[in-house]
C-alpha positions in Angstrom: 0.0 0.0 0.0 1.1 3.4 -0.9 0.5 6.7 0.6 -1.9 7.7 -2.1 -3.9 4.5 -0.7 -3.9 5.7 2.4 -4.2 9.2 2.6 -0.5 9.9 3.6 -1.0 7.9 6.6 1.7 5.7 6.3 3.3 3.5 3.2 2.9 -0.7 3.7 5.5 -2.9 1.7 7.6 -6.1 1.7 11.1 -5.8 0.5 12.9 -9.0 -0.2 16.9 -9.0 0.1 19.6 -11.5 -1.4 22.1 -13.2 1.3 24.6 -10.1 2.1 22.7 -7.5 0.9 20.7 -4.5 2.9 21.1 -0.5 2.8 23.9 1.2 3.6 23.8 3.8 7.1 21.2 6.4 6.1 18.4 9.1 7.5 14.9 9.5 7.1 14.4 12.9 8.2 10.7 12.5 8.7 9.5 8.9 8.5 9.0 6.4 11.4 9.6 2.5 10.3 8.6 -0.8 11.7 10.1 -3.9 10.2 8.9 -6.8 10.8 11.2 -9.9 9.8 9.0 -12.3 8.0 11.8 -14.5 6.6 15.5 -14.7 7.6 17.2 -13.4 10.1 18.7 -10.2 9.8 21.2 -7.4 11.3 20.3 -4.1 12.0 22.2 -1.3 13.5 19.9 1.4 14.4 21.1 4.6 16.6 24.3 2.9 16.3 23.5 -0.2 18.3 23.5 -3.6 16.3 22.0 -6.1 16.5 20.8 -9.9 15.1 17.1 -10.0 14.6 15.5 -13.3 13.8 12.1 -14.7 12.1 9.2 -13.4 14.2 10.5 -9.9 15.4 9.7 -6.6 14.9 12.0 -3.7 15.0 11.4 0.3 15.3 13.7 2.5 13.2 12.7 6.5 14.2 12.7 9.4 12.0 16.4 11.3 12.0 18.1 8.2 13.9 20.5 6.6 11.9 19.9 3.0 10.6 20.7 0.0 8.1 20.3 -3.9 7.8 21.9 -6.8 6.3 20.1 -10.0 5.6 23.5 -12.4 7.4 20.9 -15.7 6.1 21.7 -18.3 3.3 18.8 -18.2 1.9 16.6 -14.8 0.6 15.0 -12.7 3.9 11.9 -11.1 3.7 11.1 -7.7 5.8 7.4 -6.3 5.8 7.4 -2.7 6.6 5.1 -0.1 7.7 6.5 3.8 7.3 4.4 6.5 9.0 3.8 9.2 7.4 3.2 7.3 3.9 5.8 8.2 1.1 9.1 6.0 1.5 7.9 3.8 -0.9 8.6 6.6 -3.5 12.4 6.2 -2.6 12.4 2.3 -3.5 10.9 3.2 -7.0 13.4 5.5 -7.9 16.2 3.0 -6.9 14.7 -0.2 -8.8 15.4 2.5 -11.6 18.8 3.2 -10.5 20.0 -0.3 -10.4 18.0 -1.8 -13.2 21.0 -2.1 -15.4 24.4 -3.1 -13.1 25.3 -1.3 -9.5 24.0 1.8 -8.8 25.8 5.7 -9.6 26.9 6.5 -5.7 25.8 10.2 -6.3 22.5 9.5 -7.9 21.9 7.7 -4.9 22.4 10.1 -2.6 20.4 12.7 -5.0 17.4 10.3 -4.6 17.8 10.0 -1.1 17.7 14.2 -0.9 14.5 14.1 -2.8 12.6 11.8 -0.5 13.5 13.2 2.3 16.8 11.0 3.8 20.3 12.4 4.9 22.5 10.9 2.1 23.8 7.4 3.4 25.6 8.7 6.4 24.6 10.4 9.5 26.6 13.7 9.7 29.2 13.9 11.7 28.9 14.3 15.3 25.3 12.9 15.0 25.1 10.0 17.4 21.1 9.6 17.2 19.3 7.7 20.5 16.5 5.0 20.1 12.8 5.7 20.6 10.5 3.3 21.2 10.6 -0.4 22.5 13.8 -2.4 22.4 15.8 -3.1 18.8 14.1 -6.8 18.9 10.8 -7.2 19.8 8.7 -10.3 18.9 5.6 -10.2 17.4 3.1 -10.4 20.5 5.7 -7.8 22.7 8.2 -10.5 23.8 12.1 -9.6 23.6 14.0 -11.1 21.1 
């Protein structure tokens, strides 16, 4: 679901990732995310604390803290995502674009990442960013990872 679907509310999507493969440190300057590990098990660093997160567990990344993840499985892992206010989604379709045809132009990245609203792919410097919200790892139903 898109934003348009839901009145800006929020943006709802499932983004699959290859063994190794996951975003590099980056911003959203005005989106909250959940992600909710649906397949795989996964490491996140967000606010500069990492993390393994496992099948089953949900984990808050807040607006203007810094954040990535890795999928560190064998097989494909499988994140479902909900992004409030709705939008983020628009960053995703730009970058299918970008990397359609080979690895992606590192400063047409981090133009795309401008326009939607994210902080290049690095927090600034002397930005340490805390964590909101519950615990990195929380499993569906509220109980720690």
């Amino acid at each position: 679901m898109n934003k348009e679907d839901t009145g800006g509310l929020y943006s709802f999507y499932q983004i699959t990732t290859q063994p190794g493969s996951g975003p590099p440190l980056h911003i959203h300057e005005t989106a909250d995310e959940a992600f909710f590990v649906n397949a795989g098990t996964y490491e996140f660093e967000v606010g500069g604390v990492t993390e393994v997160i496992p099948t089953g567990t949900v984990i808050f990344g807040p607006r203007g803290v810094p954040h990535r993840f890795r999928n560190i499985g064998e097989e494909p892992g499988q994140l479902l995502v909900i992004a409030t206010p709705g939008g983020v989604e628009n960053f995703f379709i730009g970058l299918s674009k970008l990397v359609a045809d080979g690895p992606p132009d590192w400063d047409k990245m981090a133009e795309l990442a401008r326009s939607n609203e994210m902080q290049g792919f690095r927090p600034p410097p002397g930005t340490h960013g805390g964590l909101g919200g519950p615990p990195l790892g929380v499993r569906a139903g509220g109980s720690r990872a």
